[in-house]
VEXSELO-893861 format. One line per 10 residues: number of its first residue (from 0); their letters; for each residue x, y, z of C-alpha. Coordinates in steps of 0.05 Angstrom, whole numbers. Example, Ala and Ser with C-alpha at 12.3 -4.5 7.8 and 13.67 -1.06 7.14 Angstrom:
0 = AS = 246 -90 156  273 -21 143
This chain:
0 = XXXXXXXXXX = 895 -159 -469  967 -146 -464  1002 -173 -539  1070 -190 -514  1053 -237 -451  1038 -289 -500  1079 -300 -564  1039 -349 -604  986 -293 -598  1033 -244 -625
10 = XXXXXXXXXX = 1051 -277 -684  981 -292 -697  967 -217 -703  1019 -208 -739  999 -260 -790  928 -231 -788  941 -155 -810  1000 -181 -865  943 -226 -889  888 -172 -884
20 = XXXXXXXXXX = 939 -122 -923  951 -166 -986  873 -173 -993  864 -97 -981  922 -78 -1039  894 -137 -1080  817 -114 -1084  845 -36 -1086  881 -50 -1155  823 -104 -1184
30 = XXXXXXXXXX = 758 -68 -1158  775 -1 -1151  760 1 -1083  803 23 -1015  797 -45 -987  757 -27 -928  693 -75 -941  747 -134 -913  799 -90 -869  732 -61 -832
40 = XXXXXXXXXX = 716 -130 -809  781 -156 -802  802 -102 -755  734 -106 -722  740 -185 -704  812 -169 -691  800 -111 -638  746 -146 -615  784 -216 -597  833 -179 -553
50 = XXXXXXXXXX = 775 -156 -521  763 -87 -528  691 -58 -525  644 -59 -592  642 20 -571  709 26 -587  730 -32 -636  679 -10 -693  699 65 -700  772 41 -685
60 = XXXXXXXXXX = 768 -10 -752  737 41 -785  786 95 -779  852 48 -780  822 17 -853  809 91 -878  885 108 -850  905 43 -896  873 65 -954  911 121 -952
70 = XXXXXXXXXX = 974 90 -997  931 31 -1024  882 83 -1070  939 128 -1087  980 73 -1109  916 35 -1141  895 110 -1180  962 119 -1202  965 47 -1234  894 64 -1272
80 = XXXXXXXXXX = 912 134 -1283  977 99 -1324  929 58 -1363  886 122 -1388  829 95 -1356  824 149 -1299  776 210 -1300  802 272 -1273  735 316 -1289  688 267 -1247
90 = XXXXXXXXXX = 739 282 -1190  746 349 -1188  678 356 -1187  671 306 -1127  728 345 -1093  697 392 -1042  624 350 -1040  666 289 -1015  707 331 -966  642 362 -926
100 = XXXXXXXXXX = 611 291 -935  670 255 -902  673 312 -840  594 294 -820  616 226 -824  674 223 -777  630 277 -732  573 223 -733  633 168 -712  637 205 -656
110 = XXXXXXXXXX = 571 188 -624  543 126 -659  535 56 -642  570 6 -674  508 -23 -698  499 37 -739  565 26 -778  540 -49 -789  483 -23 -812  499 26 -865
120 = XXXXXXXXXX = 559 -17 -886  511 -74 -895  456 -42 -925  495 0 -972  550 -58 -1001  475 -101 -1018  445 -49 -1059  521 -43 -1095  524 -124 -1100  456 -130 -1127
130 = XXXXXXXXXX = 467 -81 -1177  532 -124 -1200  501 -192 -1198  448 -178 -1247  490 -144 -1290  453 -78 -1282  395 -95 -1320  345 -51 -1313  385 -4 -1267  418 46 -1314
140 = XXXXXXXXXX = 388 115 -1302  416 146 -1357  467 147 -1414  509 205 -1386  524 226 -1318  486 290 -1295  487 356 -1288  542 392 -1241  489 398 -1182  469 331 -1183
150 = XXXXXXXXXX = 548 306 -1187  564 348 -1121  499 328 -1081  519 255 -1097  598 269 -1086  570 297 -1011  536 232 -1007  592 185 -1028  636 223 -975  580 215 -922
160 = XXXXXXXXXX = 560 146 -928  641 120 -937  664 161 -876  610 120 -833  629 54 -873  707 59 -869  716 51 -939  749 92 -994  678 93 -1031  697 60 -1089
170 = XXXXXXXXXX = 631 18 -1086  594 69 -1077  628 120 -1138  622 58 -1177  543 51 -1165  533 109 -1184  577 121 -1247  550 60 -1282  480 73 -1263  487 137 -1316
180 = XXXXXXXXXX = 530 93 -1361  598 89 -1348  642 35 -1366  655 -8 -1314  736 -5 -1326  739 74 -1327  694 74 -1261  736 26 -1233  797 67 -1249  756 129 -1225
190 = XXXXXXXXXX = 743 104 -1159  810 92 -1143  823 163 -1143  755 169 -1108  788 128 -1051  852 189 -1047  795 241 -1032  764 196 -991  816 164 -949  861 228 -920
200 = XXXXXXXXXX = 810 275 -888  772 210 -868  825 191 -828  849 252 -800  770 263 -768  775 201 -747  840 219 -717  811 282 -682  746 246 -667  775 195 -620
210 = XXXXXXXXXX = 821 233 -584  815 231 -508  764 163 -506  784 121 -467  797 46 -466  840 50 -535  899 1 -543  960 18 -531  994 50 -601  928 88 -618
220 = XXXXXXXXXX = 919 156 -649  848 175 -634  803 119 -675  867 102 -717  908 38 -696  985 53 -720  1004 -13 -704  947 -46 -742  967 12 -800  1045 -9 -793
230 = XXXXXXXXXX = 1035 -83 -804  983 -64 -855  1016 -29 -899  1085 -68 -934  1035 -119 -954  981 -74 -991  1031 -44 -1032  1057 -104 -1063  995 -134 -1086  962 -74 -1105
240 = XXXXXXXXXX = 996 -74 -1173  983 -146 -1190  904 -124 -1173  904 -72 -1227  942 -115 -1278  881 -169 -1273  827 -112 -1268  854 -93 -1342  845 -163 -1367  783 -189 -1350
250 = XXXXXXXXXX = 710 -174 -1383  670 -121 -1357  620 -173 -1344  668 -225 -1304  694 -155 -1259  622 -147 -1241  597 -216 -1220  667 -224 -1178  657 -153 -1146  584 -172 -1129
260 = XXXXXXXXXX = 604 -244 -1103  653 -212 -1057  607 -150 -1023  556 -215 -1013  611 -248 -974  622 -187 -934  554 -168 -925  539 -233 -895  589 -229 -846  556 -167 -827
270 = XXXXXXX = 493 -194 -817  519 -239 -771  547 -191 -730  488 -150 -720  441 -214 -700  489 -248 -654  510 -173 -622
């Protein structure tokens, strides 16, 4: 378990996260997401191959990807805000809703088993992919979002359900804005800046809400690996642009069916870690 007694193993790590944070800055700028449906399993398979206990390996992934998303959606939201495709009303509505939502979540991440964050993460990314594969036929619940009470109690949701997941909750804001007829660009955009609201006071519970557990590796702030975060990071923020860039140049139709084929692929992997756990 200890990194620097063998080298190879090292730079294998190393390789691993630099890899893991081009695909995270990548999907943040294209989908509109934080990049946590592929850090979260990443970091899991990572954690979990230098041996440290499912216990402590899921909540740790989860909290180091929602530390990650930190930069990635700020920098992603500020490339779609530049575009005009950003919505600044649908946010600070989803302000305060998001913030109570994301506090039960890293409270629950206290106590649950890591099957529970397979779970969730599994069962909510299907329901998002499904949605995007059929093109949202027959799934469109209206042509305008609702009313302000509706936008909070789903804004408390969003917060909830991404704070168990370890995403920024861009799939999830995205579900639900083009369910009410939203354009799939400006929910896109939207969700990046979904993924800012998201991301800080996600990780900071999940800062508070692994302090003192034990059997954390070395270079850990409660559930939030700053090693994992450091090698992370350089990578993200260079691809990130390149992400938004193709997000504004492909069909609405060809962002869906690629964002769909992708939380398949993830969900999958899921799956398999749930049956053969």
């Amino acid at each position: 378990m200890e990194l620097f007694a063998d080298p190879w193993t090292l730079i294998g790590l190393i390789a691993a996260l630099a890899f893991a944070g081009m695909a995270i800055g990548f999907l943040a700028g294209l989908f509109g997401v934080g990049g946590g449906a592929i850090s979260v399993p990443i970091f899991f398979d990572i954690f979990g191959g230098l041996g440290y206990d499912p216990e402590v390996a899921m909540p740790l992934a989860v909290g180091t990807s929602l530390a990650v998303i930190v930069p990635t959606s700020i920098s992603s939201a500020r490339g779609h805000y530049a575009k005009g495709a950003l919505d600044a009303e649908i946010l600070r509505m989803w302000a305060v809703p998001i913030l109570l939502g994301v506090v039960i979540g890293a409270i629950v991440a206290r106590f649950a088993s890591p099957v529970v964050f397979q779970a969730v993460f599994a069962i909510v990314a299907s329901i998002v992919a499904l949605k995007l594969l059929t093109g949202g036929t027959g799934w469109q619940l209206g042509d305008s979002l609702p009313g302000l009470f509706a936008m909070r109690l789903a804004g408390g949701v969003i917060g909830l359900v991404s704070a168990i997941m370890g995403i920024g909750g861009g799939a999830i804001s995205n579900l639900f804005m083009t369910l009410f007829g939203t354009p799939i660009h400006r929910a896109i955009a939207t969700s990046a800046g979904v993924g800012v609201l998201i991301s800080v006071p996600g990780a900071i519970g999940y800062v508070f809400a692994g302090l003192g557990q034990l059997g954390l590796p070395p270079g850990s702030l409660g559930f939030v690996s700053l090693v994992a975060f450091a090698l992370t990071i350089p990578t993200s923020l260079v691809t990130t642009r390149f992400g938004v860039a193709l997000a504004h140049g492909l069909s609405g139709r060809t962002l869906q069916f690629a964002f769909g084929c992708f939380l398949i692929l993830v969900v999958l992997r899921f799956l398999w870690a749930i049956v053969s756990g």
